[in-house]
C-alpha atoms as an extended CHARMM CRD file, in Angstrom:
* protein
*
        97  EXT
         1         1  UNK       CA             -4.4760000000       14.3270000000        7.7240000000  PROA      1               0.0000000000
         2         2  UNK       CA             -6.3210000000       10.7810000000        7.7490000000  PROA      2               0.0000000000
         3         3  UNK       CA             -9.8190000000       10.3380000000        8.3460000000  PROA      3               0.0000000000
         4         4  UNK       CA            -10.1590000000        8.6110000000       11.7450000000  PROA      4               0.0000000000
         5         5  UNK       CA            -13.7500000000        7.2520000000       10.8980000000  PROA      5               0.0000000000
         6         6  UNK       CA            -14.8030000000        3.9770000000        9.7650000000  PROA      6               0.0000000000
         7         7  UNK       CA            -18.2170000000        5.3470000000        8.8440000000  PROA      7               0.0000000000
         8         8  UNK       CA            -17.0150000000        8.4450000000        6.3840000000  PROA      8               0.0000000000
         9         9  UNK       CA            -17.2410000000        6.0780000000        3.3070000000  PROA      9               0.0000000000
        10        10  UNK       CA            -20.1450000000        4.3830000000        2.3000000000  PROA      10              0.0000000000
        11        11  UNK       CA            -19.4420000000        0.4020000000        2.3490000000  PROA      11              0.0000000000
        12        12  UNK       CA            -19.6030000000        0.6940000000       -1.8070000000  PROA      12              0.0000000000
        13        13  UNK       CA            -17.1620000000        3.1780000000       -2.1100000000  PROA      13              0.0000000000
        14        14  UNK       CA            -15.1020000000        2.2080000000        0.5340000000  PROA      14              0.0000000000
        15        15  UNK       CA            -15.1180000000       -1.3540000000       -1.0550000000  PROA      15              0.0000000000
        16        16  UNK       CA            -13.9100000000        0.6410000000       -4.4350000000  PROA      16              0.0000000000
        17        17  UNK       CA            -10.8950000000        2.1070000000       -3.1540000000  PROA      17              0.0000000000
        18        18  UNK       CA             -9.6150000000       -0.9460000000       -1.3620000000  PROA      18              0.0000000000
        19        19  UNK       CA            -10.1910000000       -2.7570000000       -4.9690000000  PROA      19              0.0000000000
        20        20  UNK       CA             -8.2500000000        0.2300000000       -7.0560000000  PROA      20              0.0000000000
        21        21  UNK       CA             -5.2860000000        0.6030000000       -4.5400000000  PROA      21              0.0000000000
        22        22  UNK       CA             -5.0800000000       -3.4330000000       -4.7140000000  PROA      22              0.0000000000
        23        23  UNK       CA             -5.0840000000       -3.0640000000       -8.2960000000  PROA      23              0.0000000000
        24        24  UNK       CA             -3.1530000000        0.1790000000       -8.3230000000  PROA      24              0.0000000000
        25        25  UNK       CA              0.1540000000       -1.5510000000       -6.2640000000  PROA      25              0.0000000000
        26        26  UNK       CA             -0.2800000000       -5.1000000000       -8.1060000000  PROA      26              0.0000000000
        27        27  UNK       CA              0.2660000000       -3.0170000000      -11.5990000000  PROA      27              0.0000000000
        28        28  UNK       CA              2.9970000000       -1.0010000000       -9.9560000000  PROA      28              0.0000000000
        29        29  UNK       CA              4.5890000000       -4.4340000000       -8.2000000000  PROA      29              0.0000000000
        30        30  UNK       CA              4.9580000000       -2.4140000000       -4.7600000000  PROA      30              0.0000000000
        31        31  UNK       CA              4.7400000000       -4.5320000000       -1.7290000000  PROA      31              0.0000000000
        32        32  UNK       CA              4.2470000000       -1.5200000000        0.0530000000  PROA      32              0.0000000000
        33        33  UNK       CA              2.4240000000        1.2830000000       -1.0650000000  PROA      33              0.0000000000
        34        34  UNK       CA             -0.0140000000        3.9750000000        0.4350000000  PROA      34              0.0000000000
        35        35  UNK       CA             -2.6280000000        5.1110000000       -2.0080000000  PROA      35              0.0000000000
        36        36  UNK       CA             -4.6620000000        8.3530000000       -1.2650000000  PROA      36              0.0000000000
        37        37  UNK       CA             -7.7140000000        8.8580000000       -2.9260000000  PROA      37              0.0000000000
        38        38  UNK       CA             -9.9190000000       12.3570000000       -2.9100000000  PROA      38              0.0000000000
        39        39  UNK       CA            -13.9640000000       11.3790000000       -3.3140000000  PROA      39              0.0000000000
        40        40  UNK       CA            -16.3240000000       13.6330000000       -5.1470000000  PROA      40              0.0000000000
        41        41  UNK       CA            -19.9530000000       12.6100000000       -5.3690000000  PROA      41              0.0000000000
        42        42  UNK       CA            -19.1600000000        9.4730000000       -4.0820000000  PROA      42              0.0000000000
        43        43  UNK       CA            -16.6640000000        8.4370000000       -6.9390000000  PROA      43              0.0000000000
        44        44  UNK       CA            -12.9570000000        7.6210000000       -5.2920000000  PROA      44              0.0000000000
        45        45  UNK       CA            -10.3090000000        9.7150000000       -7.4420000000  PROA      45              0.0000000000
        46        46  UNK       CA             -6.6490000000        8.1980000000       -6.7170000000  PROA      46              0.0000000000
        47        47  UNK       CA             -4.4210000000       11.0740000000       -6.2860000000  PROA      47              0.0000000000
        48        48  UNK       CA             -1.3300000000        9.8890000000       -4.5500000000  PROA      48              0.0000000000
        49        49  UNK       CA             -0.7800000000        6.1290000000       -5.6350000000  PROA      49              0.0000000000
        50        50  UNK       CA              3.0490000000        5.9660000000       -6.5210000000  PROA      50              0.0000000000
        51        51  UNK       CA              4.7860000000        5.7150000000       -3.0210000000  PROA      51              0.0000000000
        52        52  UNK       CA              7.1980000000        2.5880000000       -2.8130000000  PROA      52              0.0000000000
        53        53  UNK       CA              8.7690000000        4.2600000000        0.5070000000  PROA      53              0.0000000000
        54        54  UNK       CA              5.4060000000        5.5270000000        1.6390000000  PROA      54              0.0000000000
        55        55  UNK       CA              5.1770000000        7.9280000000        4.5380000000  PROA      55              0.0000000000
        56        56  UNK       CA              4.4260000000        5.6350000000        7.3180000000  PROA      56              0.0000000000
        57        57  UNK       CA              5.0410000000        8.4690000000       10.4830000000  PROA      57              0.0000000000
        58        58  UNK       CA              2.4210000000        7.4190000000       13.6520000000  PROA      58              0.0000000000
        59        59  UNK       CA              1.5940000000       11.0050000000       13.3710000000  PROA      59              0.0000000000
        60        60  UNK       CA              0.7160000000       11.4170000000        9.2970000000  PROA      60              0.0000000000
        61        61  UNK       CA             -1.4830000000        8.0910000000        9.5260000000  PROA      61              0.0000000000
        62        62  UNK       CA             -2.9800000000        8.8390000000       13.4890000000  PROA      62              0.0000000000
        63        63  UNK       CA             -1.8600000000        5.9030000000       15.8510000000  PROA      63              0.0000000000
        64        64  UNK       CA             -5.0150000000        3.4310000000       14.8780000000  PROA      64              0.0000000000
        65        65  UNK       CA             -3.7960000000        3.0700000000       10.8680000000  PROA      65              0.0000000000
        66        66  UNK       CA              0.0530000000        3.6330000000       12.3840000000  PROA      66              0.0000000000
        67        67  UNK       CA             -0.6370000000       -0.0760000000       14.1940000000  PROA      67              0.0000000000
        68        68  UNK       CA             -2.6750000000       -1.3200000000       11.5430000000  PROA      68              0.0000000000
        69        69  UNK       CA              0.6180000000       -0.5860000000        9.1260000000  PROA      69              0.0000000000
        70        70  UNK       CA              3.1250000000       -2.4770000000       11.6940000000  PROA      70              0.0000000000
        71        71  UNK       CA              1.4990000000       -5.2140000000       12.2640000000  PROA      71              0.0000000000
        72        72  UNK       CA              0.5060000000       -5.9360000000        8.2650000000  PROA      72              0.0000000000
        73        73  UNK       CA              4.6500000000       -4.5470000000        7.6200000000  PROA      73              0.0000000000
        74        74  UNK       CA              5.8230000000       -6.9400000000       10.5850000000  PROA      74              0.0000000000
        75        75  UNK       CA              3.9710000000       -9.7960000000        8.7560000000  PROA      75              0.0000000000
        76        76  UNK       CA              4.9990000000       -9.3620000000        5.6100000000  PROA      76              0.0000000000
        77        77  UNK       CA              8.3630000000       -9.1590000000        6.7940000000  PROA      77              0.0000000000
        78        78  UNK       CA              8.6170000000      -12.3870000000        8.5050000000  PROA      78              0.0000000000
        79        79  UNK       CA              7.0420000000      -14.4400000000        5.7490000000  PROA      79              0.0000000000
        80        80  UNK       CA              9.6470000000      -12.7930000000        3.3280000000  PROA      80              0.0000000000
        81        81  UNK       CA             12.4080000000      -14.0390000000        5.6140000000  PROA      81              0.0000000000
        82        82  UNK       CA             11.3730000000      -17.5630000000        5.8240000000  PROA      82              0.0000000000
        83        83  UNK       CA             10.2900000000      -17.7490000000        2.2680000000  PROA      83              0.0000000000
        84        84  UNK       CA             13.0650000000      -15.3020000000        0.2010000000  PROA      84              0.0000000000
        85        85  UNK       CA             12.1570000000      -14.6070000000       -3.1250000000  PROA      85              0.0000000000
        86        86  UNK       CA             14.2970000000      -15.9030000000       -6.1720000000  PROA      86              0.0000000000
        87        87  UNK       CA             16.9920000000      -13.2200000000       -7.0610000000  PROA      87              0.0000000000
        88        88  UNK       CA             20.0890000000      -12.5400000000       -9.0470000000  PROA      88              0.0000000000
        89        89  UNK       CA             22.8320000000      -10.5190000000       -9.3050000000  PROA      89              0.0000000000
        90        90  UNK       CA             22.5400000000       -6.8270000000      -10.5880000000  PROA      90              0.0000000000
        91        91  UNK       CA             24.0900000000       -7.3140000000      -14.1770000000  PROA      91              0.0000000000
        92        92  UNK       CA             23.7420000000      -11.5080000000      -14.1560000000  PROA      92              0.0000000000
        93        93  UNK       CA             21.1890000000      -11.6110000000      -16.9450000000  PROA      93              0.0000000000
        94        94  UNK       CA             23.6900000000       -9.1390000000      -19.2940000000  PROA      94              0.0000000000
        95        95  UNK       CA             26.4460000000      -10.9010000000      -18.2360000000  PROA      95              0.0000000000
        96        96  UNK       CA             24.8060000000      -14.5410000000      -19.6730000000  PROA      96              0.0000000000
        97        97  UNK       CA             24.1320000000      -13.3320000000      -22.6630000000  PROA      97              0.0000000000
């Protein structure tokens, strides 16, 4: 279960983990993603970083991160529909060779 609590990680750590799961999803080219890290002696550990269909349940990420997530998803959503990204068919780039 999700940590409720602004406060639980120090502002340098917390700062960490935002940077690595940025990072993390960039590499992995997920535009969704949820990224779980365990923290021992301060130092974030990402344990759970590979989730392009991420759990996203109001009652696995408690209702204040659940709205956070559909309002960020909603977003990205809408800008994706009025800007599409550049695709081809499954096979074209085979098939022009």
């Amino acid at each position: 279960k999700y940590i409720p609590d602004p406060g639980y990680l120090s502002d340098k750590t917390r700062d960490k983990c935002v940077k690595d799961a940025l990072t993390l999803c960039n590499a992995l080219g997920y535009d969704m993603n949820t990224v779980e890290f365990a923290v021992k002696d301060g130092i974030p550990y990402a344990i759970d970083f590979m989730n392009p269909a991420p759990d996203m349940d109001i009652y696995s990420l408690t209702p204040s991160y659940f709205e956070w997530v559909v309002e960020h998803m909603a977003d990205m959503a809408i800008k994706m529909a009025l800007a599409p990204r550049p695709t081809s068919p499954v096979g074209a780039t085979f098939a022009a060779r």
